[in-house]
N, C-alpha and C positions, 0 to 999 in steps of 0.2 A: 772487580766491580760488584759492589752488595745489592742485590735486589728482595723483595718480600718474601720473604719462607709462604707461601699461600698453604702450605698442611697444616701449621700450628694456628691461623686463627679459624681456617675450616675444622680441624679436628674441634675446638673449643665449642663451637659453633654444633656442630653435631649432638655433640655431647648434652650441651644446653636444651638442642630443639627434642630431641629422646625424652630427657624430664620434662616441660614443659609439655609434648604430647602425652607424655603418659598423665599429668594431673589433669590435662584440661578432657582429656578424652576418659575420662573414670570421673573427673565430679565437674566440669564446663569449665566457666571465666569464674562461679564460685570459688571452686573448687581451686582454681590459681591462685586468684586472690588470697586463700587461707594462707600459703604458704610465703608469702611478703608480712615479715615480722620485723620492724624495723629495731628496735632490741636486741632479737638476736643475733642480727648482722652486726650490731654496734658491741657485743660481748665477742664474737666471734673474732672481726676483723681488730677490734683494740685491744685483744688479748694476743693475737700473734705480734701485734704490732709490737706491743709493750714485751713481749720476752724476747722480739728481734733486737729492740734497744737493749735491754740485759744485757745477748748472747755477744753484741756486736761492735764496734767504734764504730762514734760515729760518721767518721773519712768511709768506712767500707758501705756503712747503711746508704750515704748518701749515691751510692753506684749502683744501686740496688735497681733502680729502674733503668741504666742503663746496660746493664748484665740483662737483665731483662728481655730487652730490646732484640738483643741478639740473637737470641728464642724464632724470633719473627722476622728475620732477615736471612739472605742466601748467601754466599761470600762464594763465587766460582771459582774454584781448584782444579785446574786440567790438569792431571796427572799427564796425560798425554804430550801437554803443549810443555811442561817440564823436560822430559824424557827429549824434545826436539830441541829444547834451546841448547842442553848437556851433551848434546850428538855435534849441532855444530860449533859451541864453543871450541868442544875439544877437537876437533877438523883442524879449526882456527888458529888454536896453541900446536897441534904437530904440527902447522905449516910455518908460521910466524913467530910461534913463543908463546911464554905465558904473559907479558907485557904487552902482549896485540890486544888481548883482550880488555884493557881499560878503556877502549873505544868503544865497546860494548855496552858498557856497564848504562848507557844513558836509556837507553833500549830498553832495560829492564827494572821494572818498579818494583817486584817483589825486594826490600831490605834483606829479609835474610838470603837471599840467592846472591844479593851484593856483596854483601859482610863474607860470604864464604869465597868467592871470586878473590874479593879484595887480598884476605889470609893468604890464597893460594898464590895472587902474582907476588906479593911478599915473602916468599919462599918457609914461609911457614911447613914444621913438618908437618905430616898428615894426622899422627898419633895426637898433636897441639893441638889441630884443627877441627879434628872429630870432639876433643872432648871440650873447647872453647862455645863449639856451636851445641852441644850435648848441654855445658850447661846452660846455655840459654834457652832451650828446649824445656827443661827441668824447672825452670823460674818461669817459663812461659804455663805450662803448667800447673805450677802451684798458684801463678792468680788465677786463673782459668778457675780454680777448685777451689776458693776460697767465696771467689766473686757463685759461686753455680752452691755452696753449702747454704748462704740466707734462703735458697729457696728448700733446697734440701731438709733446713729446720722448718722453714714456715710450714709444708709439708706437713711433720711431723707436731707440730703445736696444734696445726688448724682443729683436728678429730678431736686433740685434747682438751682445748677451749669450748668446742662443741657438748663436750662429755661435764664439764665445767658449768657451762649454760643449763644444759641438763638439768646436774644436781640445785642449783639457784629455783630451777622452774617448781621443782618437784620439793622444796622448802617454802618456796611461795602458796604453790595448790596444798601444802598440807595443812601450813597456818592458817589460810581462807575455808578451812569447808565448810564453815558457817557461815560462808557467802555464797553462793549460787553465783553471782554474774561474774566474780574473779576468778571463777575456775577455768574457764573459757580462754582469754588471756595468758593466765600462768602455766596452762596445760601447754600452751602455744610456744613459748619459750622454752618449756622444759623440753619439746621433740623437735624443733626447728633449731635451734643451736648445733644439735648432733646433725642434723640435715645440713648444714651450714658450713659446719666441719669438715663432715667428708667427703662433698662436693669440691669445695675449693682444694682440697687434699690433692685429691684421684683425680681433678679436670684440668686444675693450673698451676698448683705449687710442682707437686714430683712431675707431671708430663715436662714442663720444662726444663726443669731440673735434666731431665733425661735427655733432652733436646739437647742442650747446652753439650752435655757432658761427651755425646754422640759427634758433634760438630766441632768438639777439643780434641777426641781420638780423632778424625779424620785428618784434623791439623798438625797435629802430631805425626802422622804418616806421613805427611808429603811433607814436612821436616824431615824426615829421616830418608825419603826419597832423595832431598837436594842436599845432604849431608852426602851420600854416597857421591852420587855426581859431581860437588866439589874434588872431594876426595880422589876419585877418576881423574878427573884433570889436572892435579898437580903431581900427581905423576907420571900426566904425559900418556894416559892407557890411549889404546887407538878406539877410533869413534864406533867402530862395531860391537867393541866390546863394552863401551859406556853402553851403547844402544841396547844392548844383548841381557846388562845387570838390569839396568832402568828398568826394561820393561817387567821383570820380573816383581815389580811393585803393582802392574797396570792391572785391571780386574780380570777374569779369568776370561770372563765374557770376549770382551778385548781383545785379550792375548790372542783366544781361539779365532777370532776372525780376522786378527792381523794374518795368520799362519794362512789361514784360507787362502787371503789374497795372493800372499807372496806364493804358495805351489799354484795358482791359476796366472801369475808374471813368467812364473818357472816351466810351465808348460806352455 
């Protein structure tokens, strides 16, 4: 079940209120004001936009806010609650087979935990199965990196469009200086573009970039967590010893206070 990442639009959020008090608290609501350049927002954001269509088809640009999206969303992974389905599946299969367990299968919505189930009551060998679900791990992956690099470049163009804006402003104020009232203006463009830039850079192109990328490792773990515990199962390992590998995926944290428990049962 996906619920709100609430860090990613609080971090944003932070980030914003820091500038916003640092101008309003050194020059007031003037002083904010100066920096609202509608220009250089329109050189800034139509200049990454235009080199994202360049860099990209446009099937992938069109994903773009939904890759996005996922930045701002939770997807809960109980490492935990994996490690107990793999404990009594495999109960299940030494007692009754590995064909008991297709009554299971309704039970569990994760796909790929089905997909690996499925392979193994199909007597698939293990060697097949690891590398059947491996490559789907690997294609899951490469969208994963494909969909998280638009922001990755947009990142990278924003500073440069900025830098871009810059030099426009600073050919603008050089043509005018026998104008007094356009210097004001073109000076404004020339240093808010680069402000423009690396704002959106350092707050929301790479942060999420990073988000994304962070929440693709973790997916990727507990892939390779339920790679194992298939793999346990069709060869019929007994449930302590699925129980015993699993958790050696589980956080340390965890581990150590499962141990706890069990010498205070033991005692």
């Amino acid at each position: 079940m996906k619920k709100i990442d609430m860090l990613t639009p609080i971090g944003i959020l932070i980030g914003i209120s820091m500038v916003v008090f640092g101008v309003i608290s050194s020059g007031g609501m003037s002083g904010f004001l100066a920096f609202i350049d509608v220009p250089s927002i329109l050189i800034v954001l139509g200049g990454v936009f235009g080199t994202l269509c360049v860099s990209f088809p446009l099937k992938q640009l069109k994903n773009m806010g939904k890759v996005g999206k996922q930045a701002f969303q939770s997807k809960e992974i109980n490492v935990e609650e994996i490690v107990g389905t793999f404990v009594h599946l495999s109960e299940k299969a030494r007692r009754e087979g590995l064909l008991s367990l297709e009554a299971e299968l309704e039970q569990i919505d994760d796909l790929f935990v089905k997909k690996g189930i499925l392979l193994a009551i199909d007597g698939v060998e293990p060697e097949m199965i690891r590398e059947l679900l491996e490559a789907e791990i690997a294609a899951l992956e490469e969208r994963h990196a494909r969909g998280r690099s638009m922001f990755e470049k947009a990142g990278d163009y924003a500073p440069a469009w900025g830098m871009i804006g810059t030099l426009v402003g600073l050919v603008l104020m050089l043509k005018s200086l026998n104008t007094p009232s356009s210097l004001g203006p073109n000076m404004a463009i020339a240093l808010l573009t680069t402000f423009y830039g690396a704002l959106l850079s350092n707050l929301f192109f790479q942060p999420i970039a990073a988000k994304l990328a962070g929440k693709t490792e973790h997916e990727l773990f507990v892939k390779e967590v339920i790679i194992e515990g298939v793999i346990g199962l069709q060869a019929g390992q007994n449930s302590r010893f699925v129980q015993a590998k699993l958790k050696i995926f589980a956080p340390v944290e965890k581990r150590k206070l499962e141990e706890k428990r069990e010498h205070v049962r033991e005692a």
